[in-house]
Structures are given as structure tokens and as C-alpha cells.
DRENKOL-851900 format. One line per field, with one value per residue (C-alpha): residue number from 1; x, z, y. Coordinates in Angstrom, 2 decimals, padded with zeros to 5 digits. Layout:
N
k: [NUM|...] $
px: [X|...] $
pz: [Z|...] $
py: [Y|...] $
REM end
This chain:
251
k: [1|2|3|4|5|6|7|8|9|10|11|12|13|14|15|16|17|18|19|20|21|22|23|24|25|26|27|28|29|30|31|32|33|34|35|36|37|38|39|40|41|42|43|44|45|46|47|48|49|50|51|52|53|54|55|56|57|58|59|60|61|62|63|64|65|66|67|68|69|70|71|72|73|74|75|76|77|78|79|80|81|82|83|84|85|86|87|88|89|90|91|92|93|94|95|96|97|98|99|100|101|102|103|104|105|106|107|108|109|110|111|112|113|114|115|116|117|118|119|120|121|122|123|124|125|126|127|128|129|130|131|132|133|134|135|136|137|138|139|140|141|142|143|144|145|146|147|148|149|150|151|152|153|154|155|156|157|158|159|160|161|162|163|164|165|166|167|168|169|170|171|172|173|174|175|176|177|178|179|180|181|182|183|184|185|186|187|188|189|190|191|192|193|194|195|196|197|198|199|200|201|202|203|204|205|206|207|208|209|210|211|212|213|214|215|216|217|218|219|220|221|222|223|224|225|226|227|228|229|230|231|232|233|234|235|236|237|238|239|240|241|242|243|244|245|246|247|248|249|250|251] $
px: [127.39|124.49|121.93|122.17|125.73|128.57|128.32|127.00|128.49|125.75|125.44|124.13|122.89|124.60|122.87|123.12|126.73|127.93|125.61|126.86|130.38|129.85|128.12|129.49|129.64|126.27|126.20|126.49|123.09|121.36|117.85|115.54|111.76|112.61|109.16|110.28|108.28|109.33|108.01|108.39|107.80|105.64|105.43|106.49|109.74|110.68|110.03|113.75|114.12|110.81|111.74|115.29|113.43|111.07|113.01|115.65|112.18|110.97|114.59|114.81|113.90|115.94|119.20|118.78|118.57|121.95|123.50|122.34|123.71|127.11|127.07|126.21|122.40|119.86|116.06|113.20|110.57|110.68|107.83|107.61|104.82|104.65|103.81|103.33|102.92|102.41|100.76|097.41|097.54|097.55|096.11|092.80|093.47|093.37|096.45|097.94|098.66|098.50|099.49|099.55|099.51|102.75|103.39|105.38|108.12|109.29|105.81|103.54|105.86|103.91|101.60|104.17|105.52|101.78|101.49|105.33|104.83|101.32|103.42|103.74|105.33|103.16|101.14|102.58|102.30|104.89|108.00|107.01|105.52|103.35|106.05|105.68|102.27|103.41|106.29|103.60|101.44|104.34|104.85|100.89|101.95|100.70|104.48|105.54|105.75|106.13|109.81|112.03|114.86|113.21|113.84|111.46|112.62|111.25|113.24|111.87|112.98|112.57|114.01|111.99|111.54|107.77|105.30|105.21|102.49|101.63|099.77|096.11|095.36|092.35|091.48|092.94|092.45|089.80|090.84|093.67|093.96|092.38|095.06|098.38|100.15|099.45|103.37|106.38|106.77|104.02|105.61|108.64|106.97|105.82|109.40|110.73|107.60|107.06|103.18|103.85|107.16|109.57|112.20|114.62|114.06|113.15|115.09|114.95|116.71|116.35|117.37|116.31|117.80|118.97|115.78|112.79|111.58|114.51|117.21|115.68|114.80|118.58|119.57|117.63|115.79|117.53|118.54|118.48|120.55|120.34|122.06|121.48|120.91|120.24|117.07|115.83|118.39|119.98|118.76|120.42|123.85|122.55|124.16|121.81|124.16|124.20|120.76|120.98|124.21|122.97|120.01|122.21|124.55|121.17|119.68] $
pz: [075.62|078.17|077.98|081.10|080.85|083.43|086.42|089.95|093.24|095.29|098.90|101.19|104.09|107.37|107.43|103.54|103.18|106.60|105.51|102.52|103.48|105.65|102.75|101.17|097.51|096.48|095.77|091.80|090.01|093.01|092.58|092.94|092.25|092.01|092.45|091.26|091.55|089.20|090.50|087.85|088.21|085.24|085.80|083.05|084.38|083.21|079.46|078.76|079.91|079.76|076.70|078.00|081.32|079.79|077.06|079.60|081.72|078.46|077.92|081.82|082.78|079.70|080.62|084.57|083.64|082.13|084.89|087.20|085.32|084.87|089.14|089.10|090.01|088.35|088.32|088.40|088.74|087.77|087.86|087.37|088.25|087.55|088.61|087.00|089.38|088.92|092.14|093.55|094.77|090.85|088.76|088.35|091.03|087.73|086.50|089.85|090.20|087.05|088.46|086.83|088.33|088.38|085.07|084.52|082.74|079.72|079.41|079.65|077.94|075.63|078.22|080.13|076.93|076.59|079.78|080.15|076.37|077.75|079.96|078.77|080.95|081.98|084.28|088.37|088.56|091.67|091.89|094.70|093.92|095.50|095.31|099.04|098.40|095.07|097.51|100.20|097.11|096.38|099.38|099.42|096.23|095.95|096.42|096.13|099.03|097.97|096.67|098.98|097.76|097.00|096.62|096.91|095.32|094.63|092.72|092.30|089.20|089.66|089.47|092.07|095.78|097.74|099.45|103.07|104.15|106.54|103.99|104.34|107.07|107.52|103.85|101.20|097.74|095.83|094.68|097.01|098.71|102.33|102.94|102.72|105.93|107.91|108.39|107.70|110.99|109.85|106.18|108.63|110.43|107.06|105.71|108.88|109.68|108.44|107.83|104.24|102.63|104.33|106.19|104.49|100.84|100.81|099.14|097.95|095.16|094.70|092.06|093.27|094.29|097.72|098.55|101.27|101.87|099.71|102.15|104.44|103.54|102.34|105.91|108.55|106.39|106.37|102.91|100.81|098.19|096.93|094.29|094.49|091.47|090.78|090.40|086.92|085.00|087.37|086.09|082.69|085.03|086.00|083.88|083.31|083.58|087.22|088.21|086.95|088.89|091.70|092.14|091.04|093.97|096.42|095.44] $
py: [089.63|089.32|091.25|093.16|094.34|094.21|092.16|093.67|092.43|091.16|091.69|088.32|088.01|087.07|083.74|082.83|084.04|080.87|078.31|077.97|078.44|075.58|073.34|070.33|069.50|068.29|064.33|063.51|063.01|064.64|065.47|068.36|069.99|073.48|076.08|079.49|082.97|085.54|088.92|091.61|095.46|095.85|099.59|102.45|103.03|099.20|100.40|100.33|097.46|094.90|093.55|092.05|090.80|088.93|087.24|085.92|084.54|082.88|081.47|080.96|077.02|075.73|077.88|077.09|073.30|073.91|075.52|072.79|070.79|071.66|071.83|068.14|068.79|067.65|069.00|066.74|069.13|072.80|075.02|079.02|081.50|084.79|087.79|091.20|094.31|097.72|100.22|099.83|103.37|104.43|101.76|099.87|096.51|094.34|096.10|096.61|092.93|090.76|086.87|083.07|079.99|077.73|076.35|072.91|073.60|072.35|071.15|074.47|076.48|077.29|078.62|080.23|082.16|083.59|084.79|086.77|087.77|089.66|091.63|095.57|098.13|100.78|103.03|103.03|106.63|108.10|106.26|103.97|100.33|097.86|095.21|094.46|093.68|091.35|089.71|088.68|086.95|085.02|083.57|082.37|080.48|077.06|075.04|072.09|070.50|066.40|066.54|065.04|067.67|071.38|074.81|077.35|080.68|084.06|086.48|090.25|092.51|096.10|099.85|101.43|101.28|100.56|102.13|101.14|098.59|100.79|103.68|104.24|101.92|101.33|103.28|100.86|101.95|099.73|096.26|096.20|092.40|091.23|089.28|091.53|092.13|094.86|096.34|095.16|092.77|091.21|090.76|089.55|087.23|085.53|085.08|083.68|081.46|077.82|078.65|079.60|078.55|075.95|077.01|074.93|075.41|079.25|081.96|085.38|087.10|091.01|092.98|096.14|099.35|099.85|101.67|101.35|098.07|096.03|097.42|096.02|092.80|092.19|093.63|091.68|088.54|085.30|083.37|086.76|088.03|091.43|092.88|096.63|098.38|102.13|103.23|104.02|102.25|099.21|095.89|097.10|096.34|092.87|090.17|087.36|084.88|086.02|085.70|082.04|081.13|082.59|080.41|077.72|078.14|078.56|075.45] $
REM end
């Protein structure tokens, strides 16, 4: 059985849901350099749960590779970042966002397995996260931009929802990034933009609970899927198999 129990229907966006309606089946033997970020909540409320998270990210690149596979697409290139974040409204700014650099997968997985195996859930104090803040860091990541065929994906784990970008202007707590958008147009404006991630080969993945901020995203961003969970216990309803068919099917 898979880890995370029964199967959740996901919701897609307008734009996701018709372009690949109106897709053709990929070419045998094609080829692609996949980039993925895996943002994880890392806060106490993923206690239950850390454990499963992280051994299906160690487990990840070899299982996807499968998957691919089996579709007829092959991957020349895979590489995975990570990052780990918590609240930096509550927590010192080194535990508030905890972040690698891509690793080349299956060669720096031993690297890689260091890193996610470092990960323990704690601290985050009030419900709300800083996972806005961890999804604008992810789309600064260094990608790949050479591959003729790429994918540029970003999947966020978590149970709670997110403080707006909005709080404290002008009085950011200690630690907390320069470079984070000011509101959530200008988080927006990122996602839709070519400055950043390519218009292209970008997607998003959310498992996250139909809450501020995720909602939404999944409502008004283009190439998004969310599956909604319930706060406090929903990625224990997310079937793994899922998350890797679903990128699968994106790429």
C-alpha cells in the first residue's frame, strides 16, 4: 500500500486541464532534463508525517525515472533541490528556511540523501507558514536552461496555510529575505513572467489544504495542480504514486 493512503482528486487549473487535453502522444524515446524543487513544510505539525515525506523524496528520482518510462519518456537530466521551511515570524531565519542547491541525480544521491535525511519537523509556532516566502525562493532557483526538452517543476508539501506577504511591511522580522515579493501580485507577476522560470516548462504541484494563499494559486495561476488536503492530517490522504504520475503526465 502507499504510504499516504487513499487517492485525492486533484483540482487543475483552467489552462493545465485544455492544454493537455489538446496534447499529442509524446514521440517514443523522447528526451528530457527535468529540474525539480521539492518545497517541504518542515514545521511541527508535519511530525506525523516527516518521516513518510522524506523517504518517498529519497526514493523519488529512481521511481520518477520509472514512471517516465513506462509513458515512453525518457530523462536525460534530472536534478532535485530542496527546500525545508518552517516561519520566519517564529523561528531563528536559519531555521525558517533551510535550502540546497540542485543535486544531479543518480549521481549526488548520496548528497541528496544527507541533506532530506537532516530534515526534522519542528518549531513554526501559529498555524500559518512562510511557504509563500519558500515558493518565491524556488522560483530564483538556478534551472536548467540548455536542454532542448525541459520541465521545470516545483511541488510544495504541507498541512497548513501562509501568512500573507503583506505582514509587517516595512517591519520584517530579522533574517527574513530582501528579495521576497512585496504582495501577492507581485508573487503573481513572478509565476506568469519569463524573468525567472520559462513559460513553457514551468509547473506547480500543491499538496496543501485549500487555505490562504494555495487557494489561490490553484484558482487564478496557470499550469497548477492542487490537490487539497485537510489541514493537520491531509498529505497522510496523498498516495505517492500520485504525486509521481502527476508530474509524469506534466512533463
Amino acid at each position: 500500500m502507499c504510504p499516504w493512503g487513499r487517492l485525492l482528486t486533484p483540482r487543475l487549473s483552467v489552462t493545465v486541464s485544455a492544454s493537455l487535453e489538446g496534447v499529442a502522444p509524446p514521440m517514443q524515446g523522447l528526451t528530457y532534463g527535468v529540474d525539480i524543487v521539492l518545497c517541504i513544510d518542515a514545521t511541527g505539525s508535519m511530525s506525523p508525517i516527516i518521516d513518510r515525506v522524506k523517504e518517498s523524496a529519497l526514493r523519488f528520482h529512481e521511481d520518477l525515472r520509472k514512471v517516465m518510462a513506462a509513458k515512453s519518456k525518457n530523462i536525460d537530466s534530472l536534478r532535485v533541490r530542496v527546500i525545508a521551511y518552517r516561519d520566519y515570524y517564529c523561528d531563528a531565519p536559519e531555521e525558517a528556511m533551510v535550502t540546497s542547491e540542485f543535486f544531479s541525480l543518480p549521481q549526488q544521491a548520496a548528497e541528496f540523501s544527507r541533506f532530506v535525511n537532516g530534515i526534522e519537523a519542528r518549531g513554526g509556532g501559529d498555524e500559518p507558514e512562510t511557504g509563500l516566502e519558500a515558493l518565491a525562493l524556488a522560483m530564483r532557483s538556478d534551472w536548467d536552461t540548455k536542454s532542448r526538452k525541459r520541465r521545470q517543476i516545483i511541488v510544495v508539501w504541507t498541512d497548513a496555510s501562509v501568512h500573507p506577504l503583506e505582514k509587517n511591511a516595512g517591519d520584517k522580522p530579522d533574517g527574513y529575505p530582501q528579495d521576497i515579493p512585496e504582495d501577492f501580485d507581485e508573487l503573481t507577476d513572478m509565476w506568469e513572467g519569463q524573468e525567472y522560470m520559462d513559460a513553457s516548462a514551468k509547473r506547480l504541484i500543491l499538496y496543501a489544504p485549500d487555505a490562504l494563499g494555495w487557494t489561490e494559486i490553484a484558482n487564478h495561476w496557470e499550469n497548477v495542480i492542487h490537490f487539497p488536503s485537510q489541514g493537520g492530517n491531509g498529505l497522510e490522504e496523498v498516495d505517492y504514486s500520485t504525486i509521481l504520475d502527476t508530474i509524469a503526465n506534466s512533463i
